[in-house]
C-alpha positions as CSV (number, residue, x, y, z in Angstrom):
1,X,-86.0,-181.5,-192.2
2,X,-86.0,-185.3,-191.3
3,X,-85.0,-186.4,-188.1
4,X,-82.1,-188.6,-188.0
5,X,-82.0,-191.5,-185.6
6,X,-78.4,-192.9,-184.5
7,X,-77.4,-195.1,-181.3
8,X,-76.4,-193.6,-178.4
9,X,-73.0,-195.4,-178.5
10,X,-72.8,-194.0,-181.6
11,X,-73.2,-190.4,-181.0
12,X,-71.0,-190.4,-177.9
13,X,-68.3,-191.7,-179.5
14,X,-68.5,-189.2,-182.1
15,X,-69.9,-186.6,-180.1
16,X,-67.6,-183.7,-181.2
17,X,-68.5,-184.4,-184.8
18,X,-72.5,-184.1,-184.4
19,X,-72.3,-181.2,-181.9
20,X,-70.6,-179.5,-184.6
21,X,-71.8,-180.8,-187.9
22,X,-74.7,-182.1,-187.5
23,X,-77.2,-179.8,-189.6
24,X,-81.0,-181.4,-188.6
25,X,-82.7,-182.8,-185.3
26,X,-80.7,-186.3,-184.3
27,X,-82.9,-189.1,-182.9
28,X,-81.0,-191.0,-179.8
29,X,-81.7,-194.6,-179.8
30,X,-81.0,-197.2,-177.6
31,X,-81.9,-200.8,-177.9
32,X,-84.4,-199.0,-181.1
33,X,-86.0,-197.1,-178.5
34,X,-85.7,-193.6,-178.8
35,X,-84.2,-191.8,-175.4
36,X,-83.9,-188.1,-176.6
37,X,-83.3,-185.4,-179.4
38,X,-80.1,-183.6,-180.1
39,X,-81.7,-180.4,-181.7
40,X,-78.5,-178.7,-183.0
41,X,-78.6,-174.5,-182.9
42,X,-75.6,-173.8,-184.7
43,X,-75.0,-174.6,-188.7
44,X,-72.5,-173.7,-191.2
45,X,-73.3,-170.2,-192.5
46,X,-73.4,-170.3,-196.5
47,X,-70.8,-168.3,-198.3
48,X,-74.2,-165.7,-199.4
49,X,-74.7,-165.3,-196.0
50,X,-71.2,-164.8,-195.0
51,X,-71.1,-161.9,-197.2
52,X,-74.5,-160.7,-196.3
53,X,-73.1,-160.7,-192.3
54,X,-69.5,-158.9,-193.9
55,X,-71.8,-156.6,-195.2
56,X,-73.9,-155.8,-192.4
57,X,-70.7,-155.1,-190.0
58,X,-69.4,-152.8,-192.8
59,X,-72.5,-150.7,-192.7
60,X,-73.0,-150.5,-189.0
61,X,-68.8,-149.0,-188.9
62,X,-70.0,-146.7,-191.5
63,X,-72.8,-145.3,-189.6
64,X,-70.7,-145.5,-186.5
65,X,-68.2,-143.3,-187.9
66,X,-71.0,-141.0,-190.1
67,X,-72.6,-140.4,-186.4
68,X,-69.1,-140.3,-184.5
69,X,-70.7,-143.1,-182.3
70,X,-67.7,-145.6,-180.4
71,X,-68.8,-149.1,-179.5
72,X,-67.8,-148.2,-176.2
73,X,-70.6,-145.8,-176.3
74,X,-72.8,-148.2,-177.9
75,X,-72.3,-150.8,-174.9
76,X,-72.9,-148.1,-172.5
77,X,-76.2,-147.3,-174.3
78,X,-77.5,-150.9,-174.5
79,X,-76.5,-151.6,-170.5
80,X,-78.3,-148.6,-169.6
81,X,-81.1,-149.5,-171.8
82,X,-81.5,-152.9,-170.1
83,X,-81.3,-151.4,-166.3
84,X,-84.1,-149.2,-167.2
85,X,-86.2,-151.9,-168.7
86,X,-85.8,-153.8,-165.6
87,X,-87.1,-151.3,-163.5
């Protein structure tokens, strides 16, 4: 994915918008020179994988409910997990 380069007057006056849209590595300028990267971690989840995610969390309530599981139980399981690992 090519990196983008935009101003930095630029990007903090429209700051909201690139934290949120922005879909590829962003190039901060100043004066030409670049200053820094905005390397964005979230993007807009396709409508396939939207459905894939749907489809996921409807599988993991069935198996809940085939193995009479709670996610309180679950959370419980995973905490404990994580204590032990630290030891």
């Amino acid at each position: 994915m090519a990196t983008q380069s935009i101003g930095i007057r630029e990007f903090r006056d429209k700051l909201a918008t690139y934290l949120l849209q922005s879909e590829g590595p962003l190039a901060i300028t100043r004066h030409g020179d670049t200053i820094g990267y905005y390397l964005p971690t979230r993007r807009k989840r396709t409508e396939a994988e939207k459905k894939a995610l749907e489809e996921a969390a409807l599988r993991v309530q069935q198996d809940m409910i085939a193995h009479d599981v709670t996610e309180d139980e679950i959370i419980e399981d995973f905490k404990r997990l994580r204590r032990e690992g630290r030891k």
